[in-house]
C-alpha positions in Angstrom: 160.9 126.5 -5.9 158.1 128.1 -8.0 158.3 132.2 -8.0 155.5 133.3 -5.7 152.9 135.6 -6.4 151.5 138.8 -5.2 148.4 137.4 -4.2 150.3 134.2 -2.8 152.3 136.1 -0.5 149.6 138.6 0.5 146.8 135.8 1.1 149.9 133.9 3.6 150.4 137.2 5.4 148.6 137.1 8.9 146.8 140.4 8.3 144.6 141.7 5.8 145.9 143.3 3.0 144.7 145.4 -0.1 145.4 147.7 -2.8 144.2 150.0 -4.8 144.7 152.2 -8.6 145.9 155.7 -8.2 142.8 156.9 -7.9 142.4 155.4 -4.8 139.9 152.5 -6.2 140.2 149.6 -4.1 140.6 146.5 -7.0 142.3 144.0 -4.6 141.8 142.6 -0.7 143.7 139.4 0.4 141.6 136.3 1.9 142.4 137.7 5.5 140.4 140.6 4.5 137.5 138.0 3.7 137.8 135.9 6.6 137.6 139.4 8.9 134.7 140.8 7.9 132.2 138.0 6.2 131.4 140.0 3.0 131.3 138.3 -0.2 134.3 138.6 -2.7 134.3 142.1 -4.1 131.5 143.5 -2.4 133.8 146.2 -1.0 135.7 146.9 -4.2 136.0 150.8 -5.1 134.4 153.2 -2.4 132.6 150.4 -1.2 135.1 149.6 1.7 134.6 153.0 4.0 131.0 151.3 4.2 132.4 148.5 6.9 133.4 151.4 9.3 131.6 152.4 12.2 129.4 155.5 11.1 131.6 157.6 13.4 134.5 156.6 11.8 133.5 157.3 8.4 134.5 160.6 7.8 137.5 160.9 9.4 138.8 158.2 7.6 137.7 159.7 4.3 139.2 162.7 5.1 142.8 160.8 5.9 142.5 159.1 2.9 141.9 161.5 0.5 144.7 163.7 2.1 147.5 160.9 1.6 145.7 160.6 -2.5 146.4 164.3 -2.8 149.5 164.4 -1.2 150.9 161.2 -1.3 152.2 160.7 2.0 151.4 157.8 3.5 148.3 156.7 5.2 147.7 155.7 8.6 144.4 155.7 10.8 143.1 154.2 13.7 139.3 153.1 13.4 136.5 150.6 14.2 135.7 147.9 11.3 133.1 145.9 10.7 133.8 142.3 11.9 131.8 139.4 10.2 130.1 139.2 13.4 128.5 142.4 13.8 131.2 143.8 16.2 133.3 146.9 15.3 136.7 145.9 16.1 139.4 148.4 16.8 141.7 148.4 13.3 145.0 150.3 12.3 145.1 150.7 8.9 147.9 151.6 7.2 149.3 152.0 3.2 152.5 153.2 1.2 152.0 154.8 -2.4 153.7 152.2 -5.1 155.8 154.5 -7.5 157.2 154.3 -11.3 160.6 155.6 -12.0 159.0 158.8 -12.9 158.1 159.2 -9.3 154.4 158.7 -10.1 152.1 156.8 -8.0 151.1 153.6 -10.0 149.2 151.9 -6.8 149.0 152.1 -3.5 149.8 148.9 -0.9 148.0 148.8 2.4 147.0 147.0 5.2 144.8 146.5 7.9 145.7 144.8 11.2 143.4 144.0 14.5 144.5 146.1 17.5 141.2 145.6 18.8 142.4 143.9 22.3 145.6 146.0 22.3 142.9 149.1 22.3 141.2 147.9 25.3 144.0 147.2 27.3 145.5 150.5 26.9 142.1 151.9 27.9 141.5 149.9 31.0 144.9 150.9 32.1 144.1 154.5 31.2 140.9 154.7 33.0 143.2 152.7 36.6 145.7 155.3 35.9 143.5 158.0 35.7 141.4 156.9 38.8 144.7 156.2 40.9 145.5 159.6 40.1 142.2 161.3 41.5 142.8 159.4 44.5 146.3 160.4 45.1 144.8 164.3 44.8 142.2 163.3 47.2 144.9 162.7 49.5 145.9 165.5 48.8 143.1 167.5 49.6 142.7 165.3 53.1 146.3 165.7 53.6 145.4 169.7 53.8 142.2 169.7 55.6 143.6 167.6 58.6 146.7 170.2 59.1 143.6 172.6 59.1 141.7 171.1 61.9 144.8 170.3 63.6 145.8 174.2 63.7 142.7 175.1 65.1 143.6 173.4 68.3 146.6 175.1 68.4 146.0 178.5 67.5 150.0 179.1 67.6 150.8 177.1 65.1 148.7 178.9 62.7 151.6 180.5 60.7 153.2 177.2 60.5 150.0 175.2 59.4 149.2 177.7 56.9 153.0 177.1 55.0 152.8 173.2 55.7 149.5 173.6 53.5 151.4 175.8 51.2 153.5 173.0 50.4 151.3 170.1 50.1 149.1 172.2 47.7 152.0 172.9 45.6 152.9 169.1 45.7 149.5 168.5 44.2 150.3 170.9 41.8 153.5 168.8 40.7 151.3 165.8 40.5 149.3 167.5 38.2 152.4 168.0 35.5 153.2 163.8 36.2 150.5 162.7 36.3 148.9 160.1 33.4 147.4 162.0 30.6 146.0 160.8 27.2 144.9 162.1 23.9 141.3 162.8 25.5 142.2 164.4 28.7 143.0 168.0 29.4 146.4 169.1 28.7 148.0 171.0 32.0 148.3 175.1 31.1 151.1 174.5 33.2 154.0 176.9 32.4 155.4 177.4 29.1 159.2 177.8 30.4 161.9 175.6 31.7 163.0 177.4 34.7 159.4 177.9 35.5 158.2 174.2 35.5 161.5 173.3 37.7 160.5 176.0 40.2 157.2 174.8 40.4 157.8 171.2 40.9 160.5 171.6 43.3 158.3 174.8 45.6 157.1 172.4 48.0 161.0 171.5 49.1 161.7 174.0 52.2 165.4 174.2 50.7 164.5 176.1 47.5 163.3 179.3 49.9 166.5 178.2 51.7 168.7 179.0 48.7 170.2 175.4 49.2 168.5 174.2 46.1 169.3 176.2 42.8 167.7 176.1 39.6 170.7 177.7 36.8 171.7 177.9 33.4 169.8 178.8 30.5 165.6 179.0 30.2 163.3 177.2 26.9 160.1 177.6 26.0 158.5 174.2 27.1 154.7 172.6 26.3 153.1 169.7 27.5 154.8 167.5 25.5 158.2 168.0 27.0 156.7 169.2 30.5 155.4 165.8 31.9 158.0 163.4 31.5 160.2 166.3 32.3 158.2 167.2 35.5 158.2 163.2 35.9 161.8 163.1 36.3 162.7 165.8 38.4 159.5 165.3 40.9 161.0 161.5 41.4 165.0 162.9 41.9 163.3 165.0 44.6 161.2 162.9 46.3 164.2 160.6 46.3 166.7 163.5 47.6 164.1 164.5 50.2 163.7 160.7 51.6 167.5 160.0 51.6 169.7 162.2 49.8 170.5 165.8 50.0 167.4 166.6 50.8 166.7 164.7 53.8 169.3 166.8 55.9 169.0 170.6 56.9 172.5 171.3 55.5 172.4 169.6 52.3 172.2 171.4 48.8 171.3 170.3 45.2 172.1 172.2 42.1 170.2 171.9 39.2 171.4 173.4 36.0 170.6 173.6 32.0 172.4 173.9 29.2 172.0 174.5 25.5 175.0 172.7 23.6 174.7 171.6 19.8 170.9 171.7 19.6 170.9 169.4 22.8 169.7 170.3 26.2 171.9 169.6 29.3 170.4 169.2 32.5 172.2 168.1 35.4 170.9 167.2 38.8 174.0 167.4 41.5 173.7 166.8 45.5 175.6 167.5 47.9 175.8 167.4 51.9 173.6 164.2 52.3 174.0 161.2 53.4 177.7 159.7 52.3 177.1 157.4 49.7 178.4 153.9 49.8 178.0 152.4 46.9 175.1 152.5 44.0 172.1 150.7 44.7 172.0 147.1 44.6 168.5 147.1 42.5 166.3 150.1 40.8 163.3 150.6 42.1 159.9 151.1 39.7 160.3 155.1 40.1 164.2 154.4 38.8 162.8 153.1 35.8 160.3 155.1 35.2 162.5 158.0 34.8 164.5 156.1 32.7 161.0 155.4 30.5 160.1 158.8 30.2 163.7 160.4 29.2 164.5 157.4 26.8 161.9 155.9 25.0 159.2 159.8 25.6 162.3 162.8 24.7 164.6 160.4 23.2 167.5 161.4 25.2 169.8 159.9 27.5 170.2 159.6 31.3 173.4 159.0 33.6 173.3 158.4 37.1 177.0 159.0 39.1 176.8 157.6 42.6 179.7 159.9 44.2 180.4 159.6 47.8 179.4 163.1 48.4 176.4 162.9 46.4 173.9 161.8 43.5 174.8 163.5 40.0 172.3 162.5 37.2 173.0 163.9 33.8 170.1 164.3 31.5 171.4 164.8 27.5 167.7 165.8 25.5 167.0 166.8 21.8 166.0 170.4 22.1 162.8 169.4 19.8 161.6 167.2 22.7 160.7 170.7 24.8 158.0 171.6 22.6 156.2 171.0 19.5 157.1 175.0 17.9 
């Protein structure tokens, strides 16, 4: 078997491919490249390639580009490209700086792959999400005015109507920290400690006024990156406590506590006084997994569940970087 070529193996790859000199010159696009966009053979050689973005794309990429030139670092940009039939197609492009034994850049590699109907998908589901979301803090807001018009017929139960709404206004409040969120949409202020987040997400639950749920241990500064998948997990362990574990009876207690150990964060969710637990669940439910999601694959920690008879104990092990980005 014949040795291959660059261009061989570039023009068989299913995506479009380039490279360019040092300077950043594009001198070389695969046949994919071709085949995507229509243009004639070399037409987009030097700076003639940031032509085939979308005009609102232009820049940006520019400034990326010239960024990894003067750096080095590599490049990587999502943006709309011209497709040979008129349509701007969603595009990530990527590329890698080619070095000599010196350690100086002698090309640079890249490619460019069609994410176009990945990009759409995402943003329907963002835009369900998103809409599922208002509803559930419409109901909210119904939810609140009904306890209202219900205490006005019973002018004794004011007190008590008035700290029922308390509670389901603080619940909306916890949706807000677990609730879908995307690069465009308004990051929570929500609060920039540990402690503070865990106290708000679990205020609606009569038995933190009660003393019978504790929050312990040590306190980090905490930002939206580490907040909603954080608030995501405890705001499913209490909804879970309150519908059949310790939670769901007036004596039982759950202890939540955090720990600093080895650059790692400990938290640990333990219940007590509920229910006796039989055995673990046959199946997970979706909530299960989502909190498995947003702890695994979001913070890149780890999560143990211990189904003891007197009790749930979940285990939460998280790098401390995946509290905030300082």
């Amino acid at each position: 078997m014949g040795q291959i070529s660059f261009q061989q193996l570039a023009d068989a790859m299913p995506q479009m491919v380039w490279s360019t000199l040092p300077d950043g010159s594009h001198d070389y696009y695969n046949a994919r490249w071709y085949a995507f966009t229509g243009v004639p053979e070399g037409s987009t050689d030097g700076e003639g390639w940031n032509g085939m973005f979308h005009p609102d794309d232009q820049e940006r990429a520019w400034a990326r580009w010239r960024h990894s030139l003067e750096t080095g670092e590599p490049y990587e940009i999502e943006y709309r490209l011209r497709h040979r039939s008129g349509v701007y197609r969603w595009t990530l492009g990527r590329a890698l700086a080619v070095r000599n034994e010196a350690g100086e850049i002698v090309r640079w590699v890249g490619t460019c792959t069609d994410i176009d109907e990945q990009k759409r998908i995402a943003e329907q589901n963002d835009v369900l999400s998103r809409e599922l979301s208002h509803r559930i803090k419409n109901i909210f807001a119904v939810v609140n005015g009904l306890i209202g018009l219900s205490a006005r017929q019973r002018p004794e139960l004011k007190d008590f109507a008035r700290q029922l709404q308390d509670r389901v206004a603080a619940l909306g409040r916890a949706h807000d920290y677990v609730r879908p969120h995307n690069a465009d949409s308004a990051r929570h202020p929500g609060p920039s400690r540990l402690k503070t987040l865990l106290e708000e997400l679990l205020s609606p639950y009569p038995a933190l006024d009660e003393g019978r749920l504790t929050i312990e241990g040590d306190d980090l500064p905490v930002d939206d990156r580490g907040a909603t998948p954080i608030g995501l997990v405890f705001h499913e362990l209490a909804t879970n406590a309150s519908k059949y574990g310790a939670l769901s009876r007036p004596e039982g207690r759950v202890r939540v506590v955090s720990a600093v150990q080895g650059g790692k964060l400990l938290l640990s969710w333990e219940e007590q006084g509920g229910p006796s637990i039989v055995a673990e669940p046959e199946f997970s439910g979706f909530g299960s997994r989502l909190t498995e999601m947003s702890v695994v694959q979001q913070l890149g920690g780890t999560l143990e569940r211990v189904w003891a008879t007197e009790g749930l104990r979940v285990r939460i092990v998280l790098p401390l970087t995946a509290l905030s980005r300082g």
